[in-house]
C-alpha positions as CSV (number, residue, x, y, z in Angstrom):
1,X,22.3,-31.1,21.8
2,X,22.1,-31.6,17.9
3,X,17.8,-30.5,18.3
4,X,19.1,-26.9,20.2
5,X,21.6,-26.7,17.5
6,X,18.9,-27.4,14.9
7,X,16.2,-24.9,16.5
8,X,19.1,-21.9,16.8
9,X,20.0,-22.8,13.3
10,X,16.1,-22.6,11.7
11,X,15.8,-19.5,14.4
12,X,18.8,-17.9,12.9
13,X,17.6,-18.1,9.0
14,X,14.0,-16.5,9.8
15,X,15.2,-12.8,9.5
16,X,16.9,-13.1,6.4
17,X,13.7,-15.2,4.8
18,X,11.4,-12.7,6.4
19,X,13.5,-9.8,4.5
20,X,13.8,-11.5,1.2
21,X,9.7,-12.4,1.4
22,X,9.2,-8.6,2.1
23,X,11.9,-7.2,-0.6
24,X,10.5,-9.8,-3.2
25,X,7.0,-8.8,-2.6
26,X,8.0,-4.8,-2.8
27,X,6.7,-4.1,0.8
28,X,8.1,-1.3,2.8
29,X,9.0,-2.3,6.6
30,X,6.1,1.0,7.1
31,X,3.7,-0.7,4.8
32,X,4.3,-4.1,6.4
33,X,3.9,-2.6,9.7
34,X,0.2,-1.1,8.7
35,X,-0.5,-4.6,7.9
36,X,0.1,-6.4,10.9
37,X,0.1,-3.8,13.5
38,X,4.1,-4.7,14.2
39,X,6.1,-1.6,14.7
40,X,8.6,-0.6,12.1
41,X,11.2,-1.0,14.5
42,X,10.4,-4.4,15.9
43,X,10.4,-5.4,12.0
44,X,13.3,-3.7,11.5
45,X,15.4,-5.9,14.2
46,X,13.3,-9.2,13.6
47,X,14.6,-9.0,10.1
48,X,18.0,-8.0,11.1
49,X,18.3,-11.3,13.6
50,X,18.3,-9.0,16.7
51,X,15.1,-9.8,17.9
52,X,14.0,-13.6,18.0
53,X,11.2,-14.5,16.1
54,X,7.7,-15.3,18.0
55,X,4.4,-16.9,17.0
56,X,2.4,-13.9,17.9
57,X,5.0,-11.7,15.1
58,X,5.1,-14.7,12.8
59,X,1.3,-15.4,12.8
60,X,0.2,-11.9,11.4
61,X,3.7,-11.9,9.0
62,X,2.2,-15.3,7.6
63,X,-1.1,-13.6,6.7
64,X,0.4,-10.3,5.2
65,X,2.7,-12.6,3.1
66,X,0.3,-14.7,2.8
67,X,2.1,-17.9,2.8
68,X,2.0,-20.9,5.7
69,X,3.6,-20.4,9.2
70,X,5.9,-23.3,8.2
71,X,7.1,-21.9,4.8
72,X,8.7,-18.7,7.5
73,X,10.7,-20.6,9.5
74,X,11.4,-23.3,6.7
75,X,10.2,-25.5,9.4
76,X,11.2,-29.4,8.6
77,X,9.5,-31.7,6.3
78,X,6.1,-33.4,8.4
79,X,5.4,-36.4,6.2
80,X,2.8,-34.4,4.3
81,X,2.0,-35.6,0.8
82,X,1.8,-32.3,-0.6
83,X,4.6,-30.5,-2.5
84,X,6.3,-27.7,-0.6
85,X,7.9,-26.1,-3.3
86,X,11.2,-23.5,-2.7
87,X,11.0,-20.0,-4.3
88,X,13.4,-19.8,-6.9
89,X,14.7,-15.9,-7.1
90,X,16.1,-15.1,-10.4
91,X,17.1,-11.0,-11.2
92,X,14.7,-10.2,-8.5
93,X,11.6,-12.1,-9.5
94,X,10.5,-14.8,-7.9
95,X,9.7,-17.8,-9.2
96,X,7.3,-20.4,-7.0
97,X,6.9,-23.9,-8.6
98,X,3.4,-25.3,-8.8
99,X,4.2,-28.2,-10.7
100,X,7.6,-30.8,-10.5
101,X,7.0,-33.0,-12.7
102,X,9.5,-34.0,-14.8
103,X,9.2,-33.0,-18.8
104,X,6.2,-31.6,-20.0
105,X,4.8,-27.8,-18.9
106,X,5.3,-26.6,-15.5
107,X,3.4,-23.4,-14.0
108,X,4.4,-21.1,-12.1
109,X,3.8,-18.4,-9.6
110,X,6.1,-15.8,-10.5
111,X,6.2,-12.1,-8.8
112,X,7.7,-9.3,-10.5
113,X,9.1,-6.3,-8.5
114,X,8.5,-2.6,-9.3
115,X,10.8,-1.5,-12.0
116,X,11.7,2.0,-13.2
117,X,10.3,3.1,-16.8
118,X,14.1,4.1,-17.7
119,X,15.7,0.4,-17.0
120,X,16.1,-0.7,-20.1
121,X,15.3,-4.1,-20.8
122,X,16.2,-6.4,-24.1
123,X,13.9,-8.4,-25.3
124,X,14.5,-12.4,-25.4
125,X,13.9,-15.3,-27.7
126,X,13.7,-18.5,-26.9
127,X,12.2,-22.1,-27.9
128,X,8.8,-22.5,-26.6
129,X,5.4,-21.2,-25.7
130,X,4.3,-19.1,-22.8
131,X,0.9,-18.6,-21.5
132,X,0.5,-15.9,-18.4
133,X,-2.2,-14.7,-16.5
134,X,-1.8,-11.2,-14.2
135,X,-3.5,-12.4,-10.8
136,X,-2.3,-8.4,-9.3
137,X,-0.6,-5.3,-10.9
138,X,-0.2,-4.1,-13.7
139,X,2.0,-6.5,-16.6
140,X,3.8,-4.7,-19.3
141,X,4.5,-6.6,-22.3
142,X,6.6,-5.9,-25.6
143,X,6.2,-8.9,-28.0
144,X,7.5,-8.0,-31.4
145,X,6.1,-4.5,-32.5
146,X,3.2,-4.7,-30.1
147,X,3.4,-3.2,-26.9
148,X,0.5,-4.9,-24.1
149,X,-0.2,-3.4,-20.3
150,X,-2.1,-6.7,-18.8
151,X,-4.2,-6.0,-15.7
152,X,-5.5,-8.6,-13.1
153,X,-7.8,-11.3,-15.0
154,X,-6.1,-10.8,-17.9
155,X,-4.2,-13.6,-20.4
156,X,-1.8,-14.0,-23.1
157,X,-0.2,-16.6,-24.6
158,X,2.5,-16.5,-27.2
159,X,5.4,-18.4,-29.3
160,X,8.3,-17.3,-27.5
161,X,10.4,-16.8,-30.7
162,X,8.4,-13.8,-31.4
163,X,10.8,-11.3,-29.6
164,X,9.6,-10.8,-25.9
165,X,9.6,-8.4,-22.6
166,X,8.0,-9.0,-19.5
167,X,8.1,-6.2,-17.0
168,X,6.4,-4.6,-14.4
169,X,6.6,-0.4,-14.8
170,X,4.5,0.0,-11.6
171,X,4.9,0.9,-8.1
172,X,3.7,-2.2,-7.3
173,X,4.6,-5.7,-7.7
174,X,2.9,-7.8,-10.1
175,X,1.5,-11.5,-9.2
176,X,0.9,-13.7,-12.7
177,X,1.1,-17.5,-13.2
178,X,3.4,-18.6,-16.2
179,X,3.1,-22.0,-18.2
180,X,6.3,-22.6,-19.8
181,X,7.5,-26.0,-21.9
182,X,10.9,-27.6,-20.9
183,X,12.6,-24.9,-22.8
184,X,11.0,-22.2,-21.1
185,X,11.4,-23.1,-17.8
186,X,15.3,-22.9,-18.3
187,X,15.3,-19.8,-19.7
188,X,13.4,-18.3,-16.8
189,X,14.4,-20.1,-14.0
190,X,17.3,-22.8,-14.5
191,X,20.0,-20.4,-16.5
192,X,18.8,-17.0,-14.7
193,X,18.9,-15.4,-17.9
């Protein structure tokens, strides 16, 4: 009785992982159904928990999020050796650890939403040094009195006491990995400021 309970439970949290995968991204249910040839509605009420999830919906899902089958349905640990790190979601962005080890620099994966040119943001100082490099989109960057748009392939690397804003102005997310000391990493992910 406790595995049913376990399966409806897992079953229950796919919708509301699927939806946070797609929002985080910055994926319309219409673009998403272009991508995997699931109808808007279907989407619509797999996300919602009114339809239950399948492997033929979650398979093409996987590959348009491109993430594995396991990390939708949070499926249980296998005995794997690798690291299965949890997004970390902080002001919209997402964080995705690529390192956990303790002390020293840790990268990320980090994904940064659309934003609207008039959203103000203030810029931050804090201990440390950050290195980034814009895998998609296009980065926007205000360090100091210089202002930076970063496109994919592109790095930068700074001393994060130098005043700082890291935004996306697009209409599209942007995908960059982050190296950030101890210091760093609470500022972006640990504190959520």
């Amino acid at each position: 009785m406790a595995d049913l309970t376990d399966l409806a439970d897992v079953l229950e949290a796919v919708g509301p992982r699927l939806r946070g995968m797609r929002v985080a991204r910055g994926v319309t249910l219409a673009q998403l159904a272009d991508d995997t040839g699931i109808s808007v509605s279907t989407l619509s009420r797999l996300e919602s928990g009114q339809r239950r999830p399948t492997l033929e919906l979650l398979l093409p899902l996987a590959r348009a999020h491109q993430v594995p089958l396991d990390e939708l349905v949070d499926a249980p640990e296998t005995g794997d050796p690798r690291v299965r790190a949890k997004p970390i979601v902080r002001h919209g962005r997402t964080f995705v650890p690529l390192t956990r080890r303790p002390g020293g620099l840790q990268a990320f994966k980090i994904i940064v939403p659309p934003r609207e040119a008039s959203e103000p943001l203030e810029p931050r100082v804090h201990e440390g040094y950050e290195w980034i490099y814009v895998l998609s989109g296009r980065l926007h960057l205000v360090l100091g009195h210089r202002t930076l748009d970063l496109g994919p392939g592109e790095v930068v690397e700074f001393d994060t006491r130098t005043p700082h804003v890291v935004t996306n102005l697009g209409d599209v997310p942007v995908e960059m990995l982050g190296l950030f000391g101890p210091q760093g990493e609470r500022m972006h992910v640990r504190s959520g400021a």
